[in-house]
C-alpha positions in Angstrom: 70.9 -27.2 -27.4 68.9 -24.7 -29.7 66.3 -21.8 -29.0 63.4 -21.4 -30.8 61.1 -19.0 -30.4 57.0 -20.5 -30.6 54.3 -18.1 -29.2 56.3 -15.8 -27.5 58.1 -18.7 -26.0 61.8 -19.7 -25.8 62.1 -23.2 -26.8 64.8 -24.8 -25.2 66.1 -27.8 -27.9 67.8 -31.0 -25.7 69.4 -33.2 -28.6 69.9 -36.6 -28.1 71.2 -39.2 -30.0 70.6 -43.2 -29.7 73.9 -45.2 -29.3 72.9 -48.9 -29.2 70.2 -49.0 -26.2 70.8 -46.1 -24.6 70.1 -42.5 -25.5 72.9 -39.8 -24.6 73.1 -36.0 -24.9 74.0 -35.0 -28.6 75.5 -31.9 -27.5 77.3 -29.6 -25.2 74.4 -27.3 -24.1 72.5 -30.7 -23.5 75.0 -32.3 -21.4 75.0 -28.6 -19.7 71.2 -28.4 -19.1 71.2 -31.9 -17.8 73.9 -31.4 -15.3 72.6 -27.5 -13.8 69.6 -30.0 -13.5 70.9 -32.6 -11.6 69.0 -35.2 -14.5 70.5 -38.1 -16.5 69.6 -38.9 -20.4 67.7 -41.9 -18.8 63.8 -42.4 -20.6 62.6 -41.9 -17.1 64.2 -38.5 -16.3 63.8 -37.3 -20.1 60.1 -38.1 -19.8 60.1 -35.7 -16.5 61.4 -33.2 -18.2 58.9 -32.8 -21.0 56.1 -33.3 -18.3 57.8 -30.9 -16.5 59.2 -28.2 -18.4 56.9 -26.7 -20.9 59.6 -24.5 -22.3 62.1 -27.1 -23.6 62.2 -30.2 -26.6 63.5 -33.4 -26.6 64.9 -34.6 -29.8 66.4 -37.8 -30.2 68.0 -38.5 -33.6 66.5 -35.3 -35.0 63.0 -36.2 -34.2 60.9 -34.4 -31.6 59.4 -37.0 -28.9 56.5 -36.6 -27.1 56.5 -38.3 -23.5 54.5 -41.6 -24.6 57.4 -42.1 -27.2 60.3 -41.4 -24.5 58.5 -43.7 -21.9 58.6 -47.3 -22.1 55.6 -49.0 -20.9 57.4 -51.0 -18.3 58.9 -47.7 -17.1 55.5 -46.3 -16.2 55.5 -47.1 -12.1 58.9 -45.9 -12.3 58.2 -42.5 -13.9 55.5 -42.0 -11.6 57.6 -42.8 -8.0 60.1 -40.6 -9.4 57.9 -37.9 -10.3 56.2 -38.1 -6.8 60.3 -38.0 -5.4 60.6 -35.0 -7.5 57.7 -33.4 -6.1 58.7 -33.7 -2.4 61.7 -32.2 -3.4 64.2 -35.1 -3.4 66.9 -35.8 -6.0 66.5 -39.0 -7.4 68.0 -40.9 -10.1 66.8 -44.3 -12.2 69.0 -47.4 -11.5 68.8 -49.5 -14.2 70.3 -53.3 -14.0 69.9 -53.8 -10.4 67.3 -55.0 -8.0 66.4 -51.6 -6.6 65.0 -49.1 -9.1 65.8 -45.6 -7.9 67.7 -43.9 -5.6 67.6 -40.5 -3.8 69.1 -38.0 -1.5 67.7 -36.5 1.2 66.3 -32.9 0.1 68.4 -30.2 -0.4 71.6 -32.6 -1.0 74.5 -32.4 -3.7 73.7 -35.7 -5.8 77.6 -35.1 -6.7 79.3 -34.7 -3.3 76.8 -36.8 -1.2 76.1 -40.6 -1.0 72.1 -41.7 -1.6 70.4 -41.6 1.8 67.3 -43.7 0.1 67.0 -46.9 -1.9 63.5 -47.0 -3.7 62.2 -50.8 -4.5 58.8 -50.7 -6.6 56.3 -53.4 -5.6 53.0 -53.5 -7.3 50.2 -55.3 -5.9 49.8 -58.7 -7.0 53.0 -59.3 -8.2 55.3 -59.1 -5.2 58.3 -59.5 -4.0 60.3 -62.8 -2.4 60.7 -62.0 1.6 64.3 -63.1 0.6 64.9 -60.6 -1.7 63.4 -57.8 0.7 65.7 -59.1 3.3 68.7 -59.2 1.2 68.4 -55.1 -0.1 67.3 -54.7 3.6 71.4 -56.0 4.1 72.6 -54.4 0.9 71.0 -50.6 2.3 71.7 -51.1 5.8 75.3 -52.1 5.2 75.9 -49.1 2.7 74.2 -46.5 5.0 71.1 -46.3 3.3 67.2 -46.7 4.2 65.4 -49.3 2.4 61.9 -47.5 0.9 59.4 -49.7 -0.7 57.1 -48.2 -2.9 53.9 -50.1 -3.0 51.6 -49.4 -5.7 47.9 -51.0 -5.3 45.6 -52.4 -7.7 43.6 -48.9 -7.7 47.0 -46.9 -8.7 48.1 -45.7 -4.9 51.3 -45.4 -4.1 52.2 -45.4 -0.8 55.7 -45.7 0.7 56.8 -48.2 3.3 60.6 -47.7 5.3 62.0 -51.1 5.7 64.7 -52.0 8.3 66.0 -54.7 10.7 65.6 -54.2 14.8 67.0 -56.2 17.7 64.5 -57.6 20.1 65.1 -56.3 23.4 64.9 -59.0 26.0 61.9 -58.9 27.6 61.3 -59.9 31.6 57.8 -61.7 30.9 
């Protein structure tokens, strides 16, 4: 990682480099940043950076990246739920190859020492999800000790969070 000044400004220079499909930090002072950071070299958490953080640069392969290049389009949902995380002062991290898209810790926890309290499931509106497959992370969460969130987002762009979970039926005298 470099330092350049711009307008008065020190620019903080995160180098990344492409290795097949996957970007990963091209330096020490990257890897460094990333970790005090508690961030990934995933598009998602790159792109929350330079939305975040008017005082660093992303290069990747010696070209400086604006967000709409890091960001894939089918990414967008996901940047945004873990931008909102973010926000409301979580840790979260991208989960890439698996049926649940992010997870997160409760706020305030050690991403390093402590297990994921949260498993984040995006649903959009009009595409869905099987009640199977809702059933099946329900199991998966429950079983790991973690909470099942889904994050709907609506046709008009709202996202709005849902905690999913089985319950026994108490036996009722009626």
């Amino acid at each position: 990682m470099q330092e350049r000044r711009a307008d008065d400004q020190r620019i903080k220079e995160l180098r990344f480099i492409r290795s097949g499909d996957e970007v990963v930090p091209g330096d020490d002072a990257t890897k460094l940043y990333l970790r005090e950071k508690g961030l990934s070299a995933d598009p998602v958490e790159l792109a929350y950076i330079l939305s975040s953080d008017a005082s660093v640069a992303v290069y990747i392969d010696d070209r400086k990246m604006t967000l709409e290049q890091v960001l894939p389009d089918n990414d967008f949902w996901r940047f945004i739920v873990f931008l909102d995380l973010k926000k409301r002062g979580y840790r979260a991290h991208v989960l890439r190859g698996s049926s649940v898209d992010l997870v997160a810790w409760e706020k305030k926890k050690d991403s390093i020492r402590d297990r994921p309290r949260y498993i984040i499931k995006i649903v959009n509106e009009g595409k869905g999800e099987t009640v199977r497959s809702i059933i099946d992370l329900i199991k998966y969460s429950e079983s790991n000790g973690m909470q099942l969130i889904l994050a709907l987002v609506s046709a008009d762009g709202i996202l709005t969070y849902y905690k999913a979970f089985t319950f026994k039926p108490i036996k009722s005298d009626l």
